[in-house]
BAKOLTI-952412 format. One record per residue (C-alpha): residue in one letter; residue number from 1; x, y, z. Coordinates in steps of 0.25 Angstrom, whole numbers, plus 5000, padded with zeros to 4 digits. Layout:
BEGIN
{r->A	k->NUM	x->X	y->Y	z->Z}
...
END
This chain:
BEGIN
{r->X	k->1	x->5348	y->5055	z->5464}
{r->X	k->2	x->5340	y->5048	z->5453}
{r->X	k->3	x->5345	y->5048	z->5438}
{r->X	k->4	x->5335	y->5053	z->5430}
{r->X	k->5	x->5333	y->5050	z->5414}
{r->X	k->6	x->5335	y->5060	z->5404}
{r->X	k->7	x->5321	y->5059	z->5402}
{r->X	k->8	x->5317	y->5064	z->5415}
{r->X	k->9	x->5328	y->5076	z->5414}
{r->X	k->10	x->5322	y->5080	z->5401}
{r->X	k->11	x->5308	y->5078	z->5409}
{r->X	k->12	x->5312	y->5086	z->5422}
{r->X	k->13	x->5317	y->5096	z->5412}
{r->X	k->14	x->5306	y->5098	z->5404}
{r->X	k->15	x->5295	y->5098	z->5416}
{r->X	k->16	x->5306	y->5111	z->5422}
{r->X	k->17	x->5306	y->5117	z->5411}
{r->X	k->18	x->5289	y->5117	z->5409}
{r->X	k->19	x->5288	y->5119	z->5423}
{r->X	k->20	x->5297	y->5133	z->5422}
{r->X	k->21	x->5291	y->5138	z->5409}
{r->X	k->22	x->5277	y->5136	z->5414}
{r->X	k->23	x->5276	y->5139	z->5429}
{r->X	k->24	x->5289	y->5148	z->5429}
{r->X	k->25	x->5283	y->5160	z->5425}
{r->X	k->26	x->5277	y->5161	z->5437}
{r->X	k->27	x->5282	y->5167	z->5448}
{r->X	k->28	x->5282	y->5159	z->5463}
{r->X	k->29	x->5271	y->5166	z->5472}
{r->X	k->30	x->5276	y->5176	z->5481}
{r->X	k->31	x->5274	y->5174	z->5497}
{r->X	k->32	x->5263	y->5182	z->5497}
{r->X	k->33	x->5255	y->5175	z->5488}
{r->X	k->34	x->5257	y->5162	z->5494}
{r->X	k->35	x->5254	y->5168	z->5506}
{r->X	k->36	x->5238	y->5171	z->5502}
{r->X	k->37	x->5237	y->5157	z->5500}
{r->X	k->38	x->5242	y->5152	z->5511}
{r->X	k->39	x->5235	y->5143	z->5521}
{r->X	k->40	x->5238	y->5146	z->5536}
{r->X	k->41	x->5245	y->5136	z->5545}
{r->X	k->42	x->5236	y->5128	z->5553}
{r->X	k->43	x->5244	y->5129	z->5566}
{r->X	k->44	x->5257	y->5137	z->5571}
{r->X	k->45	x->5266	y->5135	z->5581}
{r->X	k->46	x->5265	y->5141	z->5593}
{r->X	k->47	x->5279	y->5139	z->5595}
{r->X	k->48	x->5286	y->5150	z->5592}
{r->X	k->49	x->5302	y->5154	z->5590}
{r->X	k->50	x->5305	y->5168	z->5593}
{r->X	k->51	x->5315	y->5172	z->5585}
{r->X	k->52	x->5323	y->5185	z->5587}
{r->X	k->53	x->5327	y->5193	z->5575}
{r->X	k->54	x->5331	y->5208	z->5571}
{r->X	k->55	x->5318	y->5213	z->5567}
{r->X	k->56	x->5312	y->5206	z->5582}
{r->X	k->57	x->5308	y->5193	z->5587}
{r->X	k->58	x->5298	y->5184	z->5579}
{r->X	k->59	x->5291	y->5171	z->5581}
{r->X	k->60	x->5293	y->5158	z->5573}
{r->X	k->61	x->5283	y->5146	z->5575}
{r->X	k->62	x->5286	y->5132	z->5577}
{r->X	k->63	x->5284	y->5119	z->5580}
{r->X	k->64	x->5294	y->5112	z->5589}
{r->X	k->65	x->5297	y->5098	z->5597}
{r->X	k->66	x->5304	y->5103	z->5609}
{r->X	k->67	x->5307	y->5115	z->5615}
{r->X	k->68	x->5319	y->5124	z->5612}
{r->X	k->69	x->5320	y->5136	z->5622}
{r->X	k->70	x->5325	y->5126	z->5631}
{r->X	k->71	x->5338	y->5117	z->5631}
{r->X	k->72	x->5335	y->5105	z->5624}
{r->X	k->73	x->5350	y->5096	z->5626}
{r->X	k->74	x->5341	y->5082	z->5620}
{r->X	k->75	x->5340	y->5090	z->5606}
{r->X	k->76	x->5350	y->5084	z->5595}
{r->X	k->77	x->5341	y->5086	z->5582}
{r->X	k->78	x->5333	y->5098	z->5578}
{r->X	k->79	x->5324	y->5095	z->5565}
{r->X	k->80	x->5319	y->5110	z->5559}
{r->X	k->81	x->5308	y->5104	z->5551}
{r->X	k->82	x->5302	y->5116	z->5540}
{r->X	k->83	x->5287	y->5115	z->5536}
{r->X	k->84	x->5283	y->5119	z->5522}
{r->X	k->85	x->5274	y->5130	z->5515}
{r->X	k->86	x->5262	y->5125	z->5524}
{r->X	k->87	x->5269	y->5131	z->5536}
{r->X	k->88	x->5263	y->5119	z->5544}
{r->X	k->89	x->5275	y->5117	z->5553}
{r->X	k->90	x->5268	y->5108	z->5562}
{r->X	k->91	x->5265	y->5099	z->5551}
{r->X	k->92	x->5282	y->5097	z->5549}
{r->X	k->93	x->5284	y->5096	z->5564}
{r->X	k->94	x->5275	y->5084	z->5565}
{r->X	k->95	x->5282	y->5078	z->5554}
{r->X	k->96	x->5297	y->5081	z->5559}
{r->X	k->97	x->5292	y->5073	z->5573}
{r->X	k->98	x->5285	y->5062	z->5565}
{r->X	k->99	x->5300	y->5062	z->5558}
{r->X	k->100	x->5308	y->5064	z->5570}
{r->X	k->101	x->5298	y->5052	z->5576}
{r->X	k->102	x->5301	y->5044	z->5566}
{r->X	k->103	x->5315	y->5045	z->5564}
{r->X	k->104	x->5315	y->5040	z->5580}
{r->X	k->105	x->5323	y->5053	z->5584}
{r->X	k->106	x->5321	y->5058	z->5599}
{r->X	k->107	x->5312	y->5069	z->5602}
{r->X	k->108	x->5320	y->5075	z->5612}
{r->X	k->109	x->5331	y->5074	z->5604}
{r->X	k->110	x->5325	y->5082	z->5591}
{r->X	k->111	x->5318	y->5093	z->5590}
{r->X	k->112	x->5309	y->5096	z->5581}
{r->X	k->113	x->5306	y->5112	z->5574}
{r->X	k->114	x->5297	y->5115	z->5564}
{r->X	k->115	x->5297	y->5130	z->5563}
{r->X	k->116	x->5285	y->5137	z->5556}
{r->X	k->117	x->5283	y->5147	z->5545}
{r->X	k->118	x->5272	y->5156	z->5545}
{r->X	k->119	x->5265	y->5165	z->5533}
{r->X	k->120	x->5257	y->5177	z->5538}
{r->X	k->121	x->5243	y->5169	z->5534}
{r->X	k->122	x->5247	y->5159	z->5546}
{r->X	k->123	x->5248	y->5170	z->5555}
{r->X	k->124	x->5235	y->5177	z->5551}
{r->X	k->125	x->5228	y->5163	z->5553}
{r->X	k->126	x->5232	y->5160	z->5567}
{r->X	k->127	x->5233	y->5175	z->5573}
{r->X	k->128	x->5248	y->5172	z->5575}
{r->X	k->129	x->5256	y->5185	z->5581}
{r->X	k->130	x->5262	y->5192	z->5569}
{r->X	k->131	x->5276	y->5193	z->5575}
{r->X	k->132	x->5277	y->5176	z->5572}
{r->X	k->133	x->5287	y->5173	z->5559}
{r->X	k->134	x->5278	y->5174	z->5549}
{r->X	k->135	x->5281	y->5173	z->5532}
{r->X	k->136	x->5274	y->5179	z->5519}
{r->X	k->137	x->5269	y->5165	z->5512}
{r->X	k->138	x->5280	y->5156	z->5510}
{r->X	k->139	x->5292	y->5166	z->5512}
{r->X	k->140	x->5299	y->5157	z->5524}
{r->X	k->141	x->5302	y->5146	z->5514}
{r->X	k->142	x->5312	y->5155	z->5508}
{r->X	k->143	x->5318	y->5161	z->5522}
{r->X	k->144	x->5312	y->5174	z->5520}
{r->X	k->145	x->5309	y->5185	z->5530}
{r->X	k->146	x->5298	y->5181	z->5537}
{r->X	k->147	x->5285	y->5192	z->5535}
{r->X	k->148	x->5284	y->5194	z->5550}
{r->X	k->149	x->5286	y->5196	z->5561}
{r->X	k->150	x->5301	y->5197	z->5558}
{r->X	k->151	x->5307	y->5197	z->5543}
{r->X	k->152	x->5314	y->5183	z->5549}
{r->X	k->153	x->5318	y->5174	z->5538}
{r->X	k->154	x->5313	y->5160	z->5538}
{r->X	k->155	x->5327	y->5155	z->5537}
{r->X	k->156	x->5331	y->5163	z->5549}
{r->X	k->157	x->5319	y->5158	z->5556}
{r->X	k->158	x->5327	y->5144	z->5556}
{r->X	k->159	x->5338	y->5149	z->5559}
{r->X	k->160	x->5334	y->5153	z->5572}
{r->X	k->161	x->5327	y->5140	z->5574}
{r->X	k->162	x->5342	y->5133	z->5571}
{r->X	k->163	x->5350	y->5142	z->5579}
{r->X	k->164	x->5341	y->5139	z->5591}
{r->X	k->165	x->5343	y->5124	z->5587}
{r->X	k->166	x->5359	y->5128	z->5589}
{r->X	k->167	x->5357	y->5136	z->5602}
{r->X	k->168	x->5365	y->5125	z->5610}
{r->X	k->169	x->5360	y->5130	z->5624}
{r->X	k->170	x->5347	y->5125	z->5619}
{r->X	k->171	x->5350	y->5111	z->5611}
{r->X	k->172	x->5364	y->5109	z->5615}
{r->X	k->173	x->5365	y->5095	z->5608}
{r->X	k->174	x->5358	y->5098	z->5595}
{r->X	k->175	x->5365	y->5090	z->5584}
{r->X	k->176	x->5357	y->5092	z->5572}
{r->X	k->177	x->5347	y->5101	z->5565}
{r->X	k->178	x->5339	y->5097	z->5554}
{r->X	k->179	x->5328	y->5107	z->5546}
{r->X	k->180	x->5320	y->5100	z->5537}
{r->X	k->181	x->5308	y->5106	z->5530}
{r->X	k->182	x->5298	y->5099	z->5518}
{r->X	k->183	x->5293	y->5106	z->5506}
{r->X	k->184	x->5292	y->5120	z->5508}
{r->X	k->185	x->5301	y->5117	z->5523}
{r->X	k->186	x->5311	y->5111	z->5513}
{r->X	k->187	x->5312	y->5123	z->5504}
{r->X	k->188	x->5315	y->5131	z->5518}
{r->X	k->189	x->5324	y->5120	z->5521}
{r->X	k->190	x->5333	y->5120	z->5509}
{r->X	k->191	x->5334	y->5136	z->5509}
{r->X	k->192	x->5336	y->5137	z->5524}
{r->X	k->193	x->5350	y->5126	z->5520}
{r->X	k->194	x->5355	y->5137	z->5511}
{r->X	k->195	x->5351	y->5150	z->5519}
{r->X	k->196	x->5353	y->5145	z->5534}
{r->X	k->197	x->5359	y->5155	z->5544}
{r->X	k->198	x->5360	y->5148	z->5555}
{r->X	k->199	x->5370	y->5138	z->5551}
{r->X	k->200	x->5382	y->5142	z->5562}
{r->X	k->201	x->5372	y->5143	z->5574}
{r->X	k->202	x->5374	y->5126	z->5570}
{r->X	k->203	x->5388	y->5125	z->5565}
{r->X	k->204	x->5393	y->5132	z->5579}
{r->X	k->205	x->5384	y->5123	z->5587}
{r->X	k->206	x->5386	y->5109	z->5578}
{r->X	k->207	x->5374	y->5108	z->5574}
{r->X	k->208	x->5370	y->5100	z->5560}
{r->X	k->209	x->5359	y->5105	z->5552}
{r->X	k->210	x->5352	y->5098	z->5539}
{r->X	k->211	x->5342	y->5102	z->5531}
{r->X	k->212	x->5331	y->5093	z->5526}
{r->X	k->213	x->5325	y->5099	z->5513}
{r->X	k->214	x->5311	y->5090	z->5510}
{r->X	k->215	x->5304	y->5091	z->5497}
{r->X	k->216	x->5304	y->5106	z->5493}
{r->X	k->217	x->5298	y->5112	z->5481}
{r->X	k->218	x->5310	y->5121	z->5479}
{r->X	k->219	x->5327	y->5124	z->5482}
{r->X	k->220	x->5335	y->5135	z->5481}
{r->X	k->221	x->5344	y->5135	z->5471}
{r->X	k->222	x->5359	y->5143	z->5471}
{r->X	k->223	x->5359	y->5147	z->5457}
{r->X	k->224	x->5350	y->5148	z->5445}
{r->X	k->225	x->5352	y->5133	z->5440}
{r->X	k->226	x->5342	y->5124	z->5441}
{r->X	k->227	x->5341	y->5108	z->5438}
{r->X	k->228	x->5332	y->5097	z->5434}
{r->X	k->229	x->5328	y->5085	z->5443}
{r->X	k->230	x->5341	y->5077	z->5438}
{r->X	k->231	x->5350	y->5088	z->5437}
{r->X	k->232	x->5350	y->5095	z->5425}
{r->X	k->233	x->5350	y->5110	z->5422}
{r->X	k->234	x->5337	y->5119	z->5421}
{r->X	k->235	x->5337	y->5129	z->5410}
{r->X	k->236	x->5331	y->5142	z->5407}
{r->X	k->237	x->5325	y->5144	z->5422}
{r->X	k->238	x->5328	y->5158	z->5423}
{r->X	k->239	x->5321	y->5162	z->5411}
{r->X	k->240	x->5308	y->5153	z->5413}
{r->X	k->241	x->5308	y->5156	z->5430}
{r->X	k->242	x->5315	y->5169	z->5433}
{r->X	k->243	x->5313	y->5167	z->5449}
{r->X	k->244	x->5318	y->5154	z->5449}
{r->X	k->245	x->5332	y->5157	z->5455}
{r->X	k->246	x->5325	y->5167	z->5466}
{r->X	k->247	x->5325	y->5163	z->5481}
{r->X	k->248	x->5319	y->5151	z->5485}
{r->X	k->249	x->5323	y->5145	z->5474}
{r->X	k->250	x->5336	y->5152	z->5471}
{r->X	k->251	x->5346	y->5161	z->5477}
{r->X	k->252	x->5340	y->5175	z->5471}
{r->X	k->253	x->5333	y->5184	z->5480}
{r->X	k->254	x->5338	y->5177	z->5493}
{r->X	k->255	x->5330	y->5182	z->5505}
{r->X	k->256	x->5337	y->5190	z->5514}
{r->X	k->257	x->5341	y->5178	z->5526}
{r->X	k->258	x->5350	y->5173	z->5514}
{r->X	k->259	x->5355	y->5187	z->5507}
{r->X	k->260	x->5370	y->5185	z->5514}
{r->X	k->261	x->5374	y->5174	z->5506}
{r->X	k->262	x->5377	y->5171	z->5492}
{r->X	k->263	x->5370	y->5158	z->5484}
{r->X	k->264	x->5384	y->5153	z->5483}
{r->X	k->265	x->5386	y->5152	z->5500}
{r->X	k->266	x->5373	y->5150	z->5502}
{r->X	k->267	x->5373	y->5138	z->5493}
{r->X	k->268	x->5387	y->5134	z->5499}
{r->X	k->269	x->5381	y->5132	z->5513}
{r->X	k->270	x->5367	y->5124	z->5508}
{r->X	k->271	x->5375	y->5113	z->5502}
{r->X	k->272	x->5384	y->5112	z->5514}
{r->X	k->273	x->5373	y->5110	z->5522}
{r->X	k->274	x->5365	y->5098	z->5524}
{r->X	k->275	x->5353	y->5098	z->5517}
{r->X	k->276	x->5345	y->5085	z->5512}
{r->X	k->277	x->5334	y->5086	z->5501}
{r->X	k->278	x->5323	y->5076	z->5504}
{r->X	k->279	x->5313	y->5074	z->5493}
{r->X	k->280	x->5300	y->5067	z->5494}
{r->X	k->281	x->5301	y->5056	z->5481}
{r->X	k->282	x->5288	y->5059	z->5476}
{r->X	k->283	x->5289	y->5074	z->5480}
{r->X	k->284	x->5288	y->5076	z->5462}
{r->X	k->285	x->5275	y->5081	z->5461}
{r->X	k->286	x->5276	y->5095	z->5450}
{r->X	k->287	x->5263	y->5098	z->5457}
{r->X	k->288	x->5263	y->5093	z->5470}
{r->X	k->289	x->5254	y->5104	z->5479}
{r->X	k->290	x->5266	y->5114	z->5487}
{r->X	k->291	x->5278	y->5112	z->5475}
{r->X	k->292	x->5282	y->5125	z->5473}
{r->X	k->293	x->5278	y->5127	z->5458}
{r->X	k->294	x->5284	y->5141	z->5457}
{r->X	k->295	x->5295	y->5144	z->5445}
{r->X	k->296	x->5307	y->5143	z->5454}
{r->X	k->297	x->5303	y->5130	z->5458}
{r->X	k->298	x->5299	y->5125	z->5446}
{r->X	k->299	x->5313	y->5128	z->5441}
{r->X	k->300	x->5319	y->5120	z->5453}
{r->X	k->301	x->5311	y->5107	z->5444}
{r->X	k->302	x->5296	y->5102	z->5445}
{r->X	k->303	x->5294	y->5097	z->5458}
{r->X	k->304	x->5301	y->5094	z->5471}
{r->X	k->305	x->5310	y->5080	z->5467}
{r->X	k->306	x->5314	y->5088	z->5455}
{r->X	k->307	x->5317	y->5099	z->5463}
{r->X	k->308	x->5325	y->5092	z->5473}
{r->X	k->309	x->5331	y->5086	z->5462}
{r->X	k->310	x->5336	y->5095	z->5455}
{r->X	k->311	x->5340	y->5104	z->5467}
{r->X	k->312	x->5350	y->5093	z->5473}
{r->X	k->313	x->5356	y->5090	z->5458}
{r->X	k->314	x->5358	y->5104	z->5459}
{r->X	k->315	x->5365	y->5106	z->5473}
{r->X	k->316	x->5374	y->5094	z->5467}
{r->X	k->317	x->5378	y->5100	z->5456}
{r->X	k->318	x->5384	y->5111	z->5463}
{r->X	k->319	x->5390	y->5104	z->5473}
{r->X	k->320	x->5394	y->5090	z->5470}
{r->X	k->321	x->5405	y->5088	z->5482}
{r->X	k->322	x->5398	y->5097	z->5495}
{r->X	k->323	x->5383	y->5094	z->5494}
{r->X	k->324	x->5380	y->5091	z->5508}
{r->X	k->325	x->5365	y->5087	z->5503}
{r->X	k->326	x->5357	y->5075	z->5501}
{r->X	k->327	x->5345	y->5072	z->5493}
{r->X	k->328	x->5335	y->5062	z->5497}
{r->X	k->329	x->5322	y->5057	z->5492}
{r->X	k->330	x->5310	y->5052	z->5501}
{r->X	k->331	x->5304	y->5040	z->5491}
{r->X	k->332	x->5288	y->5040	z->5490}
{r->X	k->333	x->5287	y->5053	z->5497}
{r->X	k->334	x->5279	y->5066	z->5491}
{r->X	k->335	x->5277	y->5081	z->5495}
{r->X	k->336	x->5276	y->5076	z->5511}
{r->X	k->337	x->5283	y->5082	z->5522}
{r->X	k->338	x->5279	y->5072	z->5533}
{r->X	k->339	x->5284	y->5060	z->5523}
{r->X	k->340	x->5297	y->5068	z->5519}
{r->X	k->341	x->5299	y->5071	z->5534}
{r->X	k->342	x->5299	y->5059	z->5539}
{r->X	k->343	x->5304	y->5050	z->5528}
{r->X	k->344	x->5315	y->5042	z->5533}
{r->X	k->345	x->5325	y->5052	z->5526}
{r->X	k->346	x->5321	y->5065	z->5534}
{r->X	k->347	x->5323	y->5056	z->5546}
{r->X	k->348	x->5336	y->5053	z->5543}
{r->X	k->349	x->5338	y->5069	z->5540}
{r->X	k->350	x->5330	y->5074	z->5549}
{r->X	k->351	x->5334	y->5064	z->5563}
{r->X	k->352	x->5344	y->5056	z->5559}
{r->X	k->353	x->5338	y->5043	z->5558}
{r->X	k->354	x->5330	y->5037	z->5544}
{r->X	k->355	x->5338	y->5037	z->5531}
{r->X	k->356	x->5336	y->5046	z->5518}
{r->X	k->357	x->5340	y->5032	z->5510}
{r->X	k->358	x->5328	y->5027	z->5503}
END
């Protein structure tokens, strides 16, 4: 991690604190909002995953490498890659084949996912059938009930994705899973590390699983303490943000897929698992076009390398000795999802092969 001069503490500080008592006051758009300004997709899927649930079966698009109602003994690696608040999941699968090209790893030996999540517009603008997985704005980030056809989570969405990944009548030599997502995908990813049901359909079956969490405007935090870039505490949020520690930036007001657990064993298994933060170097623009500006993200620090930043220093802090996390930075790299996901680093995390040193 970089040492940072008083200087720039005082700096980091000082931009937080303008940032809360300007922009904090107001609250982040709701779903619905966003929804009335969203573009629809351009395409969809027209692969679908029926998934069976209480309330009936629904439909999930996605884009996928090979087929997997069939055996498949050649599989070893499956790579979950998470598109962001675009929904343009084709978009992210062709940059996890450019990845998986370029990190030389076999096509018949990795199979590729790229699941898609839809908002009610997208449905509207390509007639889609209304019993498809469908979500109110930008609610699937966060693993809430979808808005039809079925009130499924986002979160348990992936899970039935993983645990047909751990069916070993179907890929009886699967070694390794690994979901990564950019931007608004690495906001899913890092929440679906904490909330994950699906863990002991893996840990019966041996499977590995990491999670590669790129360039996201936001964390969520297990308490109410907050941190600058280089570490140091963050005062007065609670009185300048009021919504800051609420859910997807905190533990309050969990959604329902997460309600059985406590902050404390939900933050227990997050940092037992494998996750790796992989930061764009120039990802520091305060007004780059899709940073979350909202107040809970503004209190998380004034854009994405701070957040980063300040997020791992805080994971740290609380575990010194049984972290098992890495933080990396992609020199030279932006706000880019193709660069970020197929910088020598995500090879490395994603296949393998490459290397995360600069």
């Amino acid at each position: 991690m970089t040492i940072y001069s008083p200087y720039y503490r005082y700096g980091i500080a000082l931009a937080l604190g303008i940032a809360l008592s300007l922009g904090c006051a107001q609250a982040a758009p709701t779903h619905q909002d966003d929804e009335t300004k969203m573009k629809p997709v351009a395409v969809i899927s027209d692969t679908r995953f029926a998934i069976d649930t209480p309330q009936g079966r629904a439909e999930l698009p996605l884009y996928m490498s090979g087929p997997w109602d069939v055996p498949q003994p050649g599989i070893v690696r499956a790579v979950i890659v998470i598109h962001g608040k675009l929904r343009n999941a084709d978009t992210y699968f062709h940059s996890a084949e450019q990845a998986r090209a370029a990190a030389g790893a076999s096509a018949a030996g990795s199979l590729l996912i790229a699941p898609q999540f839809l908002a009610g517009t997208d449905l509207k603008a390509h007639a889609e059938p209304a019993d498809l997985l469908h979500w109110r704005g930008d609610a699937w980030m966060g693993g809430e009930p979808a808005a039809g056809s079925v009130p499924l989570s986002s979160f348990a969405a992936l899970d039935a994705i993983v645990k047909r990944l751990a069916d070993r009548r179907l890929f009886p030599n699967l070694q390794q899973i690994t979901i990564a997502g950019h931007s608004g995908g690495g906001q899913v990813v890092q929440r679906y590390a904490i909330a994950m049901h699906a863990l002991p359909a893996l840990a019966s079956e041996r499977i590995g699983i990491n999670f590669l969490v790129a360039n996201p405007s936001s964390y969520a935090y297990f308490d109410a303490q907050r941190l600058t870039a280089d570490g140091t505490p963050v005062h007065d949020v609670a009185a300048q943000c009021p919504g800051f520690d609420e859910w997807k930036y905190g533990m309050q007001n969990r959604p329902a897929y997460l309600s059985d657990y406590t902050p404390a064993q939900l933050e227990q298994s997050y940092v037992a698992r494998q996750v790796d933060y992989l930061i764009g170097g120039n990802d520091t623009d305060p007004n780059q076009a899709v940073l979350d500006k909202s107040c809970p993200a503004e209190a998380q620090g004034p854009q994405r390398m701070a957040r980063a930043q300040a997020y791992y220093h805080y994971l740290q802090a609380r575990h010194p000795s049984g972290l098992n996390h890495s933080f990396n930075i992609v020199p030279g790299v932006g706000h880019d999802g193709a660069r970020m996901l197929t910088s020598a680093c995500a090879l490395k995390l994603m296949f393998g092969t490459g290397s995360c040193r600069d």
